[in-house]
Biotite code that builds the C-alpha atoms (Angstrom):
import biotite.structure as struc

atoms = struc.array([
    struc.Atom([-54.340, 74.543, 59.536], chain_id="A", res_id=1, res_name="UNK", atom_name="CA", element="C"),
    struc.Atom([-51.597, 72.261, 58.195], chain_id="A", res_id=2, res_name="UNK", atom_name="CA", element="C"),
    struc.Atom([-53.096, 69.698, 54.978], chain_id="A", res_id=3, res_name="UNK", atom_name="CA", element="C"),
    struc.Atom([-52.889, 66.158, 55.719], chain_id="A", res_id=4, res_name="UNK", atom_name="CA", element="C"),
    struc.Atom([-52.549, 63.485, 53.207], chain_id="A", res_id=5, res_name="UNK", atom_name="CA", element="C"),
    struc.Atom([-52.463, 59.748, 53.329], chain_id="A", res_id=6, res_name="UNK", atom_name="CA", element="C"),
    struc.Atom([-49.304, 57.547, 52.376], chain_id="A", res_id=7, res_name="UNK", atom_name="CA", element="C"),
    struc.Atom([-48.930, 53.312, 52.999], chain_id="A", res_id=8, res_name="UNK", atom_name="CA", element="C"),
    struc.Atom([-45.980, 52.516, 54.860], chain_id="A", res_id=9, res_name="UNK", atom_name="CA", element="C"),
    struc.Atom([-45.921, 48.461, 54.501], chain_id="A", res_id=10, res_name="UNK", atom_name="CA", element="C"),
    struc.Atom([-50.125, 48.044, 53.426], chain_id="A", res_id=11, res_name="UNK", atom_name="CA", element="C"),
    struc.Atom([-50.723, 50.325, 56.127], chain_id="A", res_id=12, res_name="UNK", atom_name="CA", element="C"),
    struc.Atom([-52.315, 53.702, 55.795], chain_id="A", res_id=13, res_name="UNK", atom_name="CA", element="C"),
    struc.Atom([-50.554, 56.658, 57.664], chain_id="A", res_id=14, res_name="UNK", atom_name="CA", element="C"),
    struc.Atom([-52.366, 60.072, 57.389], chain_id="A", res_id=15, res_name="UNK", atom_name="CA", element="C"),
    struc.Atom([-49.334, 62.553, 57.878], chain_id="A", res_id=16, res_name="UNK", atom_name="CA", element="C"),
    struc.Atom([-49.109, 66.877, 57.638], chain_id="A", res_id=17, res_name="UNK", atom_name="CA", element="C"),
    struc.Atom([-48.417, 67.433, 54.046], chain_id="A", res_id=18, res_name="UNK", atom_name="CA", element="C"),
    struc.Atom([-44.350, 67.913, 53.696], chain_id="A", res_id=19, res_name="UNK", atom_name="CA", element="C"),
    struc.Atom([-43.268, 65.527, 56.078], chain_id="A", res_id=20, res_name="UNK", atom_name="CA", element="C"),
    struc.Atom([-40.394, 63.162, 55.047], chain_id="A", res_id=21, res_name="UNK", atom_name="CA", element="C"),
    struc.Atom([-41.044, 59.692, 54.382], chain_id="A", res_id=22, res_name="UNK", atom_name="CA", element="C"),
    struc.Atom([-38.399, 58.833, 57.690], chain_id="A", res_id=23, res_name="UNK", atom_name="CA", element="C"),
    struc.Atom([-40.904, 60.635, 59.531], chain_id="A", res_id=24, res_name="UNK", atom_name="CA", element="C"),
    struc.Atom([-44.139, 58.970, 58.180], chain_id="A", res_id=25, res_name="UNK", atom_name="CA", element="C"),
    struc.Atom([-42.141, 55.624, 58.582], chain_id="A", res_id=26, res_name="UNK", atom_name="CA", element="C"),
    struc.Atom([-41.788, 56.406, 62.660], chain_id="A", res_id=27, res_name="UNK", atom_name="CA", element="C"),
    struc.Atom([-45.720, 57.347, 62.906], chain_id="A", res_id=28, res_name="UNK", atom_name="CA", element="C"),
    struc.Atom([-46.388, 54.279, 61.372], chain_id="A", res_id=29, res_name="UNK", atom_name="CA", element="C"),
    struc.Atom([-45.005, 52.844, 64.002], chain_id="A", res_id=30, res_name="UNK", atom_name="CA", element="C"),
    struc.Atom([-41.566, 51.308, 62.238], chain_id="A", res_id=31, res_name="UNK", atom_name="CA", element="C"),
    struc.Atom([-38.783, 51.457, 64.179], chain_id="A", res_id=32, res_name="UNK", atom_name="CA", element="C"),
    struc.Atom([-35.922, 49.521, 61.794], chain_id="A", res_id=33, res_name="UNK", atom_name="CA", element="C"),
    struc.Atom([-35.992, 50.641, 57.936], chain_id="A", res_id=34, res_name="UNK", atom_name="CA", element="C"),
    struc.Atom([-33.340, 48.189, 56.532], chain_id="A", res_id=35, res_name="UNK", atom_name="CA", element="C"),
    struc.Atom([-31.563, 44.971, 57.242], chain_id="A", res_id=36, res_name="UNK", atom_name="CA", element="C"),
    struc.Atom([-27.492, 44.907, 57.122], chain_id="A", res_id=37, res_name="UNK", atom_name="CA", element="C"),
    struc.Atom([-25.684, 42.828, 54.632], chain_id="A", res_id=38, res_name="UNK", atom_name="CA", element="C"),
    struc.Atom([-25.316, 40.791, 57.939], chain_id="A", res_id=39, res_name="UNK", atom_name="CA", element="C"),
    struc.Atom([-28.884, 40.869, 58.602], chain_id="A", res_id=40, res_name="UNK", atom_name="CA", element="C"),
    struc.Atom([-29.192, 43.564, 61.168], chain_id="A", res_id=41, res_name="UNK", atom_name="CA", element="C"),
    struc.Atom([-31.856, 45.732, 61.830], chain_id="A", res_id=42, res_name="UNK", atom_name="CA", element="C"),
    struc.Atom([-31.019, 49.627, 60.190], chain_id="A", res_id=43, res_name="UNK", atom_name="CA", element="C"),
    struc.Atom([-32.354, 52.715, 61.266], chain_id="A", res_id=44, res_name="UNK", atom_name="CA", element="C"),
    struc.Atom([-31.800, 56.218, 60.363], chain_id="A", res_id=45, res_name="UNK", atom_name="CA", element="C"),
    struc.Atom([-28.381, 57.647, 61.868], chain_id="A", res_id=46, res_name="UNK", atom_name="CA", element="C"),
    struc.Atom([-27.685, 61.311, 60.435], chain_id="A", res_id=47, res_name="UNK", atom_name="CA", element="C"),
    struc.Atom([-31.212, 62.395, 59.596], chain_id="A", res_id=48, res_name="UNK", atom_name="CA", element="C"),
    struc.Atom([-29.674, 64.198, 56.457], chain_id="A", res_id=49, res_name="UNK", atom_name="CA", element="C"),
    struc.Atom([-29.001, 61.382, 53.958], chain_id="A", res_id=50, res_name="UNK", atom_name="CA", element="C"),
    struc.Atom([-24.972, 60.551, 55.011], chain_id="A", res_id=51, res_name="UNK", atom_name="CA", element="C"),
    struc.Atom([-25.506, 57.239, 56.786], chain_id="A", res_id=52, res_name="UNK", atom_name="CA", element="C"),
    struc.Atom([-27.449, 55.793, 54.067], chain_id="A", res_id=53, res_name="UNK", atom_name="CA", element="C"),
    struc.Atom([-29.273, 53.967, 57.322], chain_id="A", res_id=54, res_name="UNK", atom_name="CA", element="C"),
    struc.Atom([-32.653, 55.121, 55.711], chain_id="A", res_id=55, res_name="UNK", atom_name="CA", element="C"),
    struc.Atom([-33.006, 53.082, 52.909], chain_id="A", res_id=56, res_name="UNK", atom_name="CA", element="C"),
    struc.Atom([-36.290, 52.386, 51.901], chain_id="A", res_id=57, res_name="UNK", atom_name="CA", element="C"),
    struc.Atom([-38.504, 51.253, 48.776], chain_id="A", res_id=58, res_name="UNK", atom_name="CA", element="C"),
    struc.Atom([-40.915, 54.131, 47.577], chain_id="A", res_id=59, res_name="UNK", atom_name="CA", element="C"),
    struc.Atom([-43.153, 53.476, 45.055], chain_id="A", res_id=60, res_name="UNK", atom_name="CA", element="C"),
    struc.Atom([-41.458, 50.561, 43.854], chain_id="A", res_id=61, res_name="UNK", atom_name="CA", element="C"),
    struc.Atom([-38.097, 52.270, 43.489], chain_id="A", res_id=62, res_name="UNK", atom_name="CA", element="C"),
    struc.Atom([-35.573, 50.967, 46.034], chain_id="A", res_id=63, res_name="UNK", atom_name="CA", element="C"),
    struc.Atom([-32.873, 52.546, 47.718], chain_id="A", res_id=64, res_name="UNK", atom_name="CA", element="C"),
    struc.Atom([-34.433, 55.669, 48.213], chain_id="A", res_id=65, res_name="UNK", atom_name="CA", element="C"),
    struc.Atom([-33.204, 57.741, 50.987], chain_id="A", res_id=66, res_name="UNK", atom_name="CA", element="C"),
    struc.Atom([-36.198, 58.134, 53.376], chain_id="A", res_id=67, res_name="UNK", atom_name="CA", element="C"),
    struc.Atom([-34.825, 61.452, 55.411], chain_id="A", res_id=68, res_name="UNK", atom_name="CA", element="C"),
    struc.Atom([-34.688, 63.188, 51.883], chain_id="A", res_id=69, res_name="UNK", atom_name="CA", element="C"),
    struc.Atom([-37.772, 62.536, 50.465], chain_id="A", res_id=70, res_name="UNK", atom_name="CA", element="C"),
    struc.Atom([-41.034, 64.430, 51.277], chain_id="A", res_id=71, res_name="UNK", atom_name="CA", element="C"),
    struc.Atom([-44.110, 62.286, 51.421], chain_id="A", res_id=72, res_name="UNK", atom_name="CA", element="C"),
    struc.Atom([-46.841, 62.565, 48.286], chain_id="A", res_id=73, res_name="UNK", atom_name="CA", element="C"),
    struc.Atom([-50.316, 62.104, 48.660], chain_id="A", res_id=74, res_name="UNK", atom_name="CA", element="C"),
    struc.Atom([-51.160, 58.024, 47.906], chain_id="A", res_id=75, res_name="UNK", atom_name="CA", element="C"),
    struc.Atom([-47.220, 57.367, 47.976], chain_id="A", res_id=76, res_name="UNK", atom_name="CA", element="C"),
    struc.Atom([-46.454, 53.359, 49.078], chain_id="A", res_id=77, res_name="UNK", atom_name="CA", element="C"),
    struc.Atom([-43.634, 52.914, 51.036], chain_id="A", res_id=78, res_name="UNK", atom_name="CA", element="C"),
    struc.Atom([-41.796, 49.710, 52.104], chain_id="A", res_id=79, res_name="UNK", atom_name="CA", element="C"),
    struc.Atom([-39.139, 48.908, 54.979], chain_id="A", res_id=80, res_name="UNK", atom_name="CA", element="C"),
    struc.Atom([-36.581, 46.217, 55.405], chain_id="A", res_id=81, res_name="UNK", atom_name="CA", element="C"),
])
């Protein structure tokens, strides 16, 4: 049986298998864009694999983090757009 743990993505909790990526907890959370453009356009993840840069996303207080690369840590607080 796969461990769960619990991250925030925007306040809200998300209980996801342990060694998901944070892209991945942001879609079961229900998020759909991750960014806004320069232009003000809503972003969301393009290559999967940390080219497109699409993914951009605050973790822990640290942003520009590249959602599809990171693996999700128990209590970690993610943030979108």
């Amino acid at each position: 049986m796969m461990k769960k743990i619990t991250v925030k993505v925007n306040d809200k909790s998300v209980v996801v298998p342990e060694g998901v990526t944070v892209a991945a907890a942001v879609y079961m959370a229900g998020e759909t864009a991750f960014r806004k453009s320069v232009s003000g356009q809503l972003r969301s993840p393009v290559c999967g694999m940390g080219i497109c840069y699409e993914c951009r996303v605050q973790i822990d207080n640290q942003p520009h983090q590249l959602a599809c690369r990171q693996l999700c840590r128990e209590g970690m607080e993610i943030r979108t757009l």
